[in-house]
NUSE-43029 format. One record per residue (C-alpha): x, y, z; residue in one letter. Coordinates in steps of 0.02 Angstrom, whole numbers, plus 50000, padded with zeros to 5 digits. Example, Ala and Ser with C-alpha at 12.3 -4.5 7.8 and 13.67 -1.06 7.14 Angstrom:
<nukols>
<<50615,49775,50390>,'A'>;
<<50684,49947,50357>,'S'>;
</nukols>
This chain:
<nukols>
<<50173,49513,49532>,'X'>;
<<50330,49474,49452>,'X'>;
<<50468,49612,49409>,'X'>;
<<50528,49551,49233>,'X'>;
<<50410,49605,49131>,'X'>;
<<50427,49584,48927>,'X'>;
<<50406,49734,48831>,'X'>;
<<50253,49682,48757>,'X'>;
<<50196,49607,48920>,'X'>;
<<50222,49798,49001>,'X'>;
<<50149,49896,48836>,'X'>;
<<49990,49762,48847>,'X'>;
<<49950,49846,49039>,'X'>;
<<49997,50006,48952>,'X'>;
<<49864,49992,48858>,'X'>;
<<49741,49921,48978>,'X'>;
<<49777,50089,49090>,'X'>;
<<49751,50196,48926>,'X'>;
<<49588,50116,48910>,'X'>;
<<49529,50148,49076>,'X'>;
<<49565,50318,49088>,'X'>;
<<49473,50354,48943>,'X'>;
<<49317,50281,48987>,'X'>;
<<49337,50303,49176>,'X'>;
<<49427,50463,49165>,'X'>;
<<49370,50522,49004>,'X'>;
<<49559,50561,48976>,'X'>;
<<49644,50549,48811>,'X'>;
<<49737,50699,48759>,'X'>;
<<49909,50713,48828>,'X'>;
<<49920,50529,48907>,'X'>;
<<50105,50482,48855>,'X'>;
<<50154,50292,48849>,'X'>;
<<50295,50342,48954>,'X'>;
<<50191,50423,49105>,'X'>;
<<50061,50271,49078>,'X'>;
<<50218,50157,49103>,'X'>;
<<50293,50239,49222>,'X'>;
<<50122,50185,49358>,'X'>;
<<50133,50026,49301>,'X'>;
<<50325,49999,49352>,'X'>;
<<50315,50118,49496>,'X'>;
<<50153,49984,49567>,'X'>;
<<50270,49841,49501>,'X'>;
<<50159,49805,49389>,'X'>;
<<49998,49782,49493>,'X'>;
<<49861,49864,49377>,'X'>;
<<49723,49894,49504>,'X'>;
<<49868,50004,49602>,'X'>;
<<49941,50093,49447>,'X'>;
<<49761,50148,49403>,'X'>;
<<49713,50184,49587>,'X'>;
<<49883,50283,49580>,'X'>;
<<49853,50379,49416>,'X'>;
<<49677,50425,49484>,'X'>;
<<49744,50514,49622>,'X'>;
<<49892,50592,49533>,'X'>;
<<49761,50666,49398>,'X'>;
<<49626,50698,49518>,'X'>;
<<49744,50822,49633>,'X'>;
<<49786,50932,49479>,'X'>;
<<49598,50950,49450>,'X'>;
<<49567,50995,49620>,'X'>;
<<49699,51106,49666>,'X'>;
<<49731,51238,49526>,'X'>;
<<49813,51362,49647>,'X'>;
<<49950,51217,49647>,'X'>;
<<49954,51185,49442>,'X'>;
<<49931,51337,49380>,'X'>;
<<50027,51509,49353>,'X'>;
<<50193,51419,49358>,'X'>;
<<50283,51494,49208>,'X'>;
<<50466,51439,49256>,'X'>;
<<50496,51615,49174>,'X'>;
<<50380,51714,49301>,'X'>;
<<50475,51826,49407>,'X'>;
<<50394,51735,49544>,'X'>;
<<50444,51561,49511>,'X'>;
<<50620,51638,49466>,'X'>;
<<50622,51718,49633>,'X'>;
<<50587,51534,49702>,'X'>;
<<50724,51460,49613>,'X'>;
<<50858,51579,49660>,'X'>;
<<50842,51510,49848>,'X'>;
<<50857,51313,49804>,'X'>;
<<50969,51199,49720>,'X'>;
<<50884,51058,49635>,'X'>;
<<50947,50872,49572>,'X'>;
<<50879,50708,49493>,'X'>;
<<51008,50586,49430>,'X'>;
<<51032,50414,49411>,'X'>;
<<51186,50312,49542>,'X'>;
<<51220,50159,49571>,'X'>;
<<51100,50005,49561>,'X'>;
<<50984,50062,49442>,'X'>;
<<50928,50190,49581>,'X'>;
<<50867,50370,49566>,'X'>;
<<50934,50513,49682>,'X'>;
<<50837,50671,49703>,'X'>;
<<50888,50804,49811>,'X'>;
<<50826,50976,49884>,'X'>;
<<50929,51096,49956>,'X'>;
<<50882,51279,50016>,'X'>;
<<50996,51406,50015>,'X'>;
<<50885,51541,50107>,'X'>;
<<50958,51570,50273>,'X'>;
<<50843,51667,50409>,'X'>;
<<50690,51591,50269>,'X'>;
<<50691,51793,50224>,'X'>;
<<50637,51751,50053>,'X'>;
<<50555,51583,50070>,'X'>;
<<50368,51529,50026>,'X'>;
<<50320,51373,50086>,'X'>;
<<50163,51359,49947>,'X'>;
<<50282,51424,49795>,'X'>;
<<50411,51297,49870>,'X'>;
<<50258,51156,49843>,'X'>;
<<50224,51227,49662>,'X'>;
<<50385,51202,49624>,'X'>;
<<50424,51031,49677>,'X'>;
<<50248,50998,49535>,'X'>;
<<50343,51094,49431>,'X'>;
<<50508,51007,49436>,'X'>;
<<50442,50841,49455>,'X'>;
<<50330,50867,49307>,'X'>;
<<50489,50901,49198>,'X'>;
<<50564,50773,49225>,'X'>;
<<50401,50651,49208>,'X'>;
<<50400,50743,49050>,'X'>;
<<50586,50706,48977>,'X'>;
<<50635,50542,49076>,'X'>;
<<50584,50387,49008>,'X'>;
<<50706,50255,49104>,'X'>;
<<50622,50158,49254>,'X'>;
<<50715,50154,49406>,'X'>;
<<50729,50016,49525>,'X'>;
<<50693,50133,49659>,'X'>;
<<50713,50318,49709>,'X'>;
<<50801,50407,49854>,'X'>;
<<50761,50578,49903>,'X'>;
<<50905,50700,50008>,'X'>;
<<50823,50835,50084>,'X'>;
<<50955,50976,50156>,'X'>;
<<50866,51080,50281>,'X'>;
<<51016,51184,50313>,'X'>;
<<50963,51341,50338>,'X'>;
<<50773,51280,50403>,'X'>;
<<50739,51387,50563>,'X'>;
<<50585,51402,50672>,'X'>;
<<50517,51542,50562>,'X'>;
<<50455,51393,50445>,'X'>;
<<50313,51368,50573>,'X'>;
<<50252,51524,50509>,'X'>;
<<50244,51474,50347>,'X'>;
<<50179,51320,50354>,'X'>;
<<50014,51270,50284>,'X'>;
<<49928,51139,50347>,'X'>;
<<49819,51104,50220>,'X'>;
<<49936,51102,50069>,'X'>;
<<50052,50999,50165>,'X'>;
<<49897,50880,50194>,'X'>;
<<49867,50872,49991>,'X'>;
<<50081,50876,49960>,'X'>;
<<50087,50716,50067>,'X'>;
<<49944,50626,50010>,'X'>;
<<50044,50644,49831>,'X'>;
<<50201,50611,49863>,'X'>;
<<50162,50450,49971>,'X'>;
<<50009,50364,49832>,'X'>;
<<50021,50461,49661>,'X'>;
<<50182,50494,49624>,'X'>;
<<50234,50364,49497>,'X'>;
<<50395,50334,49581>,'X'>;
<<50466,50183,49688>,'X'>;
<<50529,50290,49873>,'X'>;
<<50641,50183,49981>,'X'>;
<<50740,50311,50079>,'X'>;
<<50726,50486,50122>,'X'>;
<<50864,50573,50208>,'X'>;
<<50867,50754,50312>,'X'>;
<<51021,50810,50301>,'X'>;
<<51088,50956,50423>,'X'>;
<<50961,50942,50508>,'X'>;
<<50937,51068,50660>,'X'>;
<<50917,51019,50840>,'X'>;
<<50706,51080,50833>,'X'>;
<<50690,50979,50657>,'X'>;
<<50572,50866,50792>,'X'>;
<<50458,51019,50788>,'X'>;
<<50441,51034,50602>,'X'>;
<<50423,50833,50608>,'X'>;
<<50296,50825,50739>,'X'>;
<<50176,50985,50627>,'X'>;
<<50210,50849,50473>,'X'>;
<<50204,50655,50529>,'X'>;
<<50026,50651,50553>,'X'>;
<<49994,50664,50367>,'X'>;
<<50125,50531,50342>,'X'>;
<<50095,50341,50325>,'X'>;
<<50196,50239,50447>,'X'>;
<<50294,50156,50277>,'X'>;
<<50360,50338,50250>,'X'>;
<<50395,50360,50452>,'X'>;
<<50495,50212,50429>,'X'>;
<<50581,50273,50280>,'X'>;
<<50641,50442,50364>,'X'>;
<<50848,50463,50423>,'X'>;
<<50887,50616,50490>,'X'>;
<<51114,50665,50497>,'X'>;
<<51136,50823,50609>,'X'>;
<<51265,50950,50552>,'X'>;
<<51439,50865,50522>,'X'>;
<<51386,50699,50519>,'X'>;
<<51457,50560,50404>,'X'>;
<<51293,50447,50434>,'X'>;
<<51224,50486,50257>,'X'>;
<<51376,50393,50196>,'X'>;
<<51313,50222,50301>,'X'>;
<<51151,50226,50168>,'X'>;
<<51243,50311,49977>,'X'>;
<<51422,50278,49909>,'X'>;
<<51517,50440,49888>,'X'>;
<<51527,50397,49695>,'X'>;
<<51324,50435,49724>,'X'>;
<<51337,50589,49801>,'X'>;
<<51364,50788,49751>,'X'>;
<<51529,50856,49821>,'X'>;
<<51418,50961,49931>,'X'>;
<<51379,50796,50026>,'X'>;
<<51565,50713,50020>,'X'>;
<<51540,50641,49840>,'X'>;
<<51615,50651,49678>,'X'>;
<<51472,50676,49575>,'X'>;
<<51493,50868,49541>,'X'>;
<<51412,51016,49636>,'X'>;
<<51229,51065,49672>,'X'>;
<<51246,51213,49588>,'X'>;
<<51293,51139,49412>,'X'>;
<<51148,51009,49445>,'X'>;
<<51036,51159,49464>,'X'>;
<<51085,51223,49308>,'X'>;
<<51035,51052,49216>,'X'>;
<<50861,51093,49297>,'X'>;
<<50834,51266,49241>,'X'>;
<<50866,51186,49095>,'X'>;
<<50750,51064,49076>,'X'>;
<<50625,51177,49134>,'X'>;
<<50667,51289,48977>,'X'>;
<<50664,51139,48867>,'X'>;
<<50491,51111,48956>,'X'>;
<<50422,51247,48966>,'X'>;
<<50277,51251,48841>,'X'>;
<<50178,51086,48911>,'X'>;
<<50225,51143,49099>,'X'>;
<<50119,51305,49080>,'X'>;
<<49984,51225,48993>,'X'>;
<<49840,51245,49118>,'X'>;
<<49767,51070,49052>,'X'>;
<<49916,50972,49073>,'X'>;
<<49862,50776,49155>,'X'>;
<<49687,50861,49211>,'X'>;
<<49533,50788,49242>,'X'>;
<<49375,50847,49239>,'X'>;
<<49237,50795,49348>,'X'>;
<<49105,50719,49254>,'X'>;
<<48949,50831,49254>,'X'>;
<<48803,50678,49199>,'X'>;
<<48647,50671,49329>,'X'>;
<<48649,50502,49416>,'X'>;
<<48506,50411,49489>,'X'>;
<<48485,50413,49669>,'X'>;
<<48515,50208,49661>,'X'>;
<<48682,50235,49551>,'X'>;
<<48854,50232,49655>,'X'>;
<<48982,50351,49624>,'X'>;
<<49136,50324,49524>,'X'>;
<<49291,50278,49609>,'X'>;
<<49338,50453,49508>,'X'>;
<<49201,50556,49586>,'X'>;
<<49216,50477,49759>,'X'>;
<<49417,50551,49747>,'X'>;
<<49358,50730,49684>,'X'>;
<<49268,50754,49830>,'X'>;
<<49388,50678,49957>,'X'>;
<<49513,50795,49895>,'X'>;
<<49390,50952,49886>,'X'>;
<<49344,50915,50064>,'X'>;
<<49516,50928,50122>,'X'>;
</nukols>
């Protein structure tokens, strides 16, 4: 489909996904234009993809409440979490989004992989929340610094499984690159526990720069880029502090245990009747 897109043109399939998910979904409280939008662009305007996105993105929540719920930014435990990373969302060049993780945990003595996966809903939720401008694409920088071979012991397979399965078809974002930065000579380890949840477009998407290296710079100008990655765009740490505050500004929809929930539909159906696209998702995702 084509990108330009009139306003009108892009509120009409606004509408047309707000419908759906209120008969289909039974979903009406909560459903901002801007999140409704945001599938739309992010499936470039395909509407049978935004809604087969949205399904998924809602349907996760639903199913995985250890994931969505009991994140109070505020919690000492989700504090605790944030005192080991650095955080960063911001627009560069080209109409392009750059996010970027970095862990400052070295030896992983304080790090949870599953609080580490609440808070990337968390964060990602903010910003859903406050952002309203459509990027061209996005570009995620992923610093696995001080990433050792204890993370094998933290690892969960199974919330991995669920992470990926968001990241790559309900986030309502458009990924084009992901970079590992500093990463370690075992990161093939760590790869080889992830890449079989991962679709070869994300494979292909994946640039790993080993301690040192300039190669980051082949992909993002330094006017892109934090000064802890050779840029001019200020430091990590004052980029973290723009997140803590958004997650203050945030905070009362992000600990809402309803927020962009579904739930399952509890009518009989005939033994002739076929399941909804909605129910078939539930119980692919309850499965896992």
């Amino acid at each position: 489909m084509t990108e330009n897109k009139s306003p009108e043109e892009l509120q009409e399939l606004v509408q047309q996904m707000r419908k759906w998910a209120y008969e289909e979904l039974q979903l009406s409280k909560g459903l901002e234009d801007n999140l409704l939008r945001r599938f739309v662009h992010s499936c470039y305007y395909d509407i049978d993809k935004a809604k087969a996105a949205a399904e998924l993105f809602f349907s996760i929540r639903s199913s995985s409440p250890d994931l969505f719920s009991n994140r109070d930014p505020q919690s000492a435990q989700m504090q605790k979490t944030l005192s080991i990373v650095n955080l960063a969302r911001f627009q560069i060049s080209q109409n392009r989004n750059l996010w970027i993780w970095q862990l400052n945990d070295p030896g992983l003595v304080q790090y949870d992989y599953i609080q580490d996966v609440k808070l990337f809903f968390l964060v990602t939720d903010a910003w859903l929340l406050d952002d309203e401008h459509l990027e061209n694409s996005d570009i995620v920088i992923m610093d696995v610094k001080d990433i050792t071979l204890k993370f094998l012991m933290k690892y969960n397979m199974s919330v991995a499984r669920k992470l990926a399965k968001y990241q790559e078809d309900a986030l309502p974002i458009r990924l084009k690159q992901i970079h590992l930065v500093n990463a370690p000579s075992f990161i093939d380890k760590i790869y080889g526990l992830m890449k079989p949840f991962l679709k070869q477009d994300i494979t292909n998407m994946l640039h790993f720069h080993p301690p040192k290296a300039d190669t980051l710079h082949k992909f993002l100008d330094k006017d892109d880029l934090p000064e802890d990655y050779g840029g001019t765009r200020g430091k990590m740490e004052d980029h973290m502090k723009n997140v803590m505050e958004l997650l203050d500004r945030k905070r009362e929809p992000l600990i809402s245990e309803n927020l962009w929930r579904v739930e399952k539909k509890s009518k009989s159906k005939s033994s002739n009747e076929q399941p909804s696209s909605a129910d078939t998702t539930f119980r692919t995702l309850e499965i896992d």
